[in-house]
N, C-alpha and C positions, 0 to 999 in steps of 0.2 A: 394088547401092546404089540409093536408093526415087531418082526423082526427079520425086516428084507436086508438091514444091516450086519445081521449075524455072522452071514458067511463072509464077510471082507473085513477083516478086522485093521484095525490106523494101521498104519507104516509105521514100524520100530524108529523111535529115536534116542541120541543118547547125546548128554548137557557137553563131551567133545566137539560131537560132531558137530551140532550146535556153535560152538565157539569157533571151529574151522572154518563154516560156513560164513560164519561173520570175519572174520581173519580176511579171506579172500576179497570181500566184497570189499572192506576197509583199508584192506592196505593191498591189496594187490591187483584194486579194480575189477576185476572181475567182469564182464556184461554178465544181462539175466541168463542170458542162452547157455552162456559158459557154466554159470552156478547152476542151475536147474540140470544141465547135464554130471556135477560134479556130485551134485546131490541125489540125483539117481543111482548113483555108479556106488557111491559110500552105504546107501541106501539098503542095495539089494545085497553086499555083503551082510548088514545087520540081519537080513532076514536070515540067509545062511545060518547065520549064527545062533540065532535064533531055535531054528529048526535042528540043529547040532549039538541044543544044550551049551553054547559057547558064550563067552563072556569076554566084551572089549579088552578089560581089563589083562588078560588070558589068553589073548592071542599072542600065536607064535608062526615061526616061516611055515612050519607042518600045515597051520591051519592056513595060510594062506595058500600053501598048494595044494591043498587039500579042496580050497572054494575052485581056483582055477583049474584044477580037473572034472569039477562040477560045472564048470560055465562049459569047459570046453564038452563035457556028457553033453549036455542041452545044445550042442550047434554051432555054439559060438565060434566065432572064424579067429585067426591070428589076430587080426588088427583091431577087433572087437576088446579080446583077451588085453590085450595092450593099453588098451585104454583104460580098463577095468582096474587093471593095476597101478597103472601110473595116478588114476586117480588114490587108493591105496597108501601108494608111497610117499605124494604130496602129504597127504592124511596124519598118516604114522609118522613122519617127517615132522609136522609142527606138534605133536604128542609128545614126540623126545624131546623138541625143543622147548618145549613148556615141561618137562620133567613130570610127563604123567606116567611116560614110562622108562625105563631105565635105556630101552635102544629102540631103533626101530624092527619090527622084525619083516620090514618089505626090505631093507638095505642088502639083503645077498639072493634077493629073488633074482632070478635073469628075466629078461622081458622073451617073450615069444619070439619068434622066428617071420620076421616078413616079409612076404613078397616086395623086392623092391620095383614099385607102381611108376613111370616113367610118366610125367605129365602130357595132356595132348595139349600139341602146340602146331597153331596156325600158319600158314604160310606168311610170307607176306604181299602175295596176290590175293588170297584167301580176303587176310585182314583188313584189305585194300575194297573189298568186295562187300566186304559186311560194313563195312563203314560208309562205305554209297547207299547201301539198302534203305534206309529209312526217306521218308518224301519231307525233305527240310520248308516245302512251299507249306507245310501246317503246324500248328504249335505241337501238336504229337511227335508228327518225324521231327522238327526241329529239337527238342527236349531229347530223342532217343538217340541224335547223331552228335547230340553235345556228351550223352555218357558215354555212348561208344568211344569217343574221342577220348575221356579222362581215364576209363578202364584203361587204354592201351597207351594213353601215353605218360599215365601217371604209377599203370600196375595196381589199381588200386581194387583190395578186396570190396565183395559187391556190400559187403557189410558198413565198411567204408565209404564207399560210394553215397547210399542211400541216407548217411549221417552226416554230410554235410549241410551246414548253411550258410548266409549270404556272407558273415563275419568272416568262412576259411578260402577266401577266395582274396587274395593278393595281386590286384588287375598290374598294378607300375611294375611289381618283381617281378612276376609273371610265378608264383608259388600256391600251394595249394596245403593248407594246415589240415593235416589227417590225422584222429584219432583211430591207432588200430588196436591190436588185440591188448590186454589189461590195460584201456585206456592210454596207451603210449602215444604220445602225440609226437609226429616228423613232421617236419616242411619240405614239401615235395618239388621239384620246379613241372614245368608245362610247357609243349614246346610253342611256336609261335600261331599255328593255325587252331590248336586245342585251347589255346587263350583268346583268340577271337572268336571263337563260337561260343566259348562260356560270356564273354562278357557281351556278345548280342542277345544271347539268348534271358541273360538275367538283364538288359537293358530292355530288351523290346519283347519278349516271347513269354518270360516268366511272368509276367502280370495278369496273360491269357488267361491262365490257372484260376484267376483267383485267389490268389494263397491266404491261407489262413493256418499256417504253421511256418517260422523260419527256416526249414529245409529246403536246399538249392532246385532240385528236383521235388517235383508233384504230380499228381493225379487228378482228375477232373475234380475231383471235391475239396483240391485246395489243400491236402492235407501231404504229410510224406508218406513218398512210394514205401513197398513192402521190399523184400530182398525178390519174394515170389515173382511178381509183378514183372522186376526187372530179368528175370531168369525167363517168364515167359515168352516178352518182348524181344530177348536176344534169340530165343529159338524161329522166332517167329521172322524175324529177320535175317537170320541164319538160311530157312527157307528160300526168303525170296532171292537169298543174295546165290542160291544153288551150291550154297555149304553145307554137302550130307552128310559131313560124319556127326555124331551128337556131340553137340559144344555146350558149354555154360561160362557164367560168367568168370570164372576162373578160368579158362581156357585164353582169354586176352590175359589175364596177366602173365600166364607162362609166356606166352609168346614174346608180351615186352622183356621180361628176363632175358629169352633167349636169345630174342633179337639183338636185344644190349651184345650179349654177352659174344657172338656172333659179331658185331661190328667191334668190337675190340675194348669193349667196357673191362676193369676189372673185377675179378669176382667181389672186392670186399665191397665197391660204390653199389652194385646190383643189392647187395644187404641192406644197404643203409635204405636204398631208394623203396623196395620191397617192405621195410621197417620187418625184416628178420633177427630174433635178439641172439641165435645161436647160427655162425655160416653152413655149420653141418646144412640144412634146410636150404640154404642157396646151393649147394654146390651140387643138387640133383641136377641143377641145370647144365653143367659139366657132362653129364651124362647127357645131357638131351643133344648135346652140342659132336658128342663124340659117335651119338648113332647117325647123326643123320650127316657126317663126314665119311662113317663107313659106307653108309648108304649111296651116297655121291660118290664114293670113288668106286664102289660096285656097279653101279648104275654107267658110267663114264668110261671107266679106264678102260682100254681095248684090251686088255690080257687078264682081266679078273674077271672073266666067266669061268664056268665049269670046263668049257670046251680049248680053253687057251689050254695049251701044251709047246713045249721049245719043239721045235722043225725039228725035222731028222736028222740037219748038219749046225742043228744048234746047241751044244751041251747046256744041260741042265747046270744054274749057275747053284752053288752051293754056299 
């Protein structure tokens, strides 16, 4: 009898998690990515516990910091830790609300400490630059200067991107129906040269393809692109357009944010457009708006260098 199975014994489950798992997918949409990662995170707690002699039932805030100084022993960074928990406290969260248990015991955890990460964001020479890059004379560059265009003038995550078909494309409105994160569907608008590329490209270019899946965007074999795909493409572009810093497809939507937000957008329209459900999450871009105003006026002003100092018959103003 084989027993190359021995040493790896299933992955702990428990008929909660089970029913959480399903909770998410049913009622709060969910994608795969998002559950498989949720289910990892709930996952490697049971092992904890497991290894603890601990029992679902029998957990308390103790035991949960008690795992999160165990994640944080093994390496784990801040934002790692964060997640780890959040997923936790969703968890324990519908546990109280189904009365499996009397509270949640993630409810007076605090979340970790984190660096707060400022998005990189493109000029608009830069963006101007990567959006010529592709060679619109072939169905390839034609197809890669049509998403270039919807990233930055629609913001739309590459996840989004890649999930469109022929149905979310509104040629007379000029709107773009997006499904983002828990399936949350917006209607996007498109400005007016992002809308003639999309409707040449799905009139005369997208047939090139061949398609054999309703996704707006494809791949030579007719099926829809990956997220990879597109993340490779924009590097690769990125290149010839001679934008060295390292970008991805997130990097256009910061920029529409900021741009918006820079021409005089307000912050809550940038929300709705971005399909943000909390504005906390928009208003990093606040931030991005305020460094690169200090940075202009350092860069600019003749008496904000180091070496400005008031003349000898000029009093220091106070």
């Amino acid at each position: 009898m084989s027993t190359a199975n021995a040493s790896s014994p299933p992955a702990p489950s428990h008929p909660w998690v089970d029913r959480y798992l399903e909770h998410l997918v049913v009622a709060k949409g969910l994608s795969e990515h998002s559950l498989a990662a949720y289910s990892t995170d709930i996952t490697s707690f049971l092992i904890f516990l497991n290894t603890h002699d601990g029992v679902l039932e029998r957990v308390t805030d103790d035991t949960l910091f008690l795992y999160l100084m165990h994640l944080r022993a093994r390496g784990l960074a801040s934002r790692s830790l964060a997640r780890h928990l959040s997923a936790l406290r969703g968890f324990f969260a519908f546990a109280a609300d189904e009365a499996w248990l009397p509270g949640s015991p993630a409810a007076l955890i605090e979340n970790p400490k984190l660096p707060r990460l400022l998005p990189d964001v493109l000029s608009r020479e830069e963006v101007a630059r990567l959006l010529a890059a592709p060679d619109t004379e072939t169905p390839l560059g034609y197809r890669d200067r049509t998403m270039l265009e919807l990233l930055y003038a629609a913001g739309l995550r590459v996840s989004e991107l890649v999930g469109l078909t022929l149905g979310d494309f509104d040629a007379q409105a000029g709107l773009l129906r997006v499904f983002g994160k828990g399936a949350k569907e917006r209607l996007t608008p498109i400005h007016a040269l992002a809308r003639e590329f999309l409707a040449t490209y799905i009139a005369t270019v997208r047939g090139a393809f061949h398609p054999r899946e309703p996704f707006l965007f494809l791949n030579r074999s007719g099926t829809g692109l990956t997220r990879q795909a597109v993340w490779k493409g924009i590097k690769r572009h990125a290149l010839a357009a001679g934008v060295s810093r390292d970008i991805s497809p997130h990097s256009l939507r910061h920029s529409f944010a900021t741009h918006l937000l820079e021409g005089g957008a307000d912050l809550r329209t940038v929300q709705m457009l971005l399909g943000h459900a909390d504005i906390s999450a928009t208003e990093i871009y606040t931030h991005v708006q305020a460094g690169r105003l200090v940075a202009g006026h350092r860069a600019h002003q003749p008496r904000s260098g180091p070496a400005a100092k008031p003349a000898p018959d000029e009093p220091e103003q106070r």
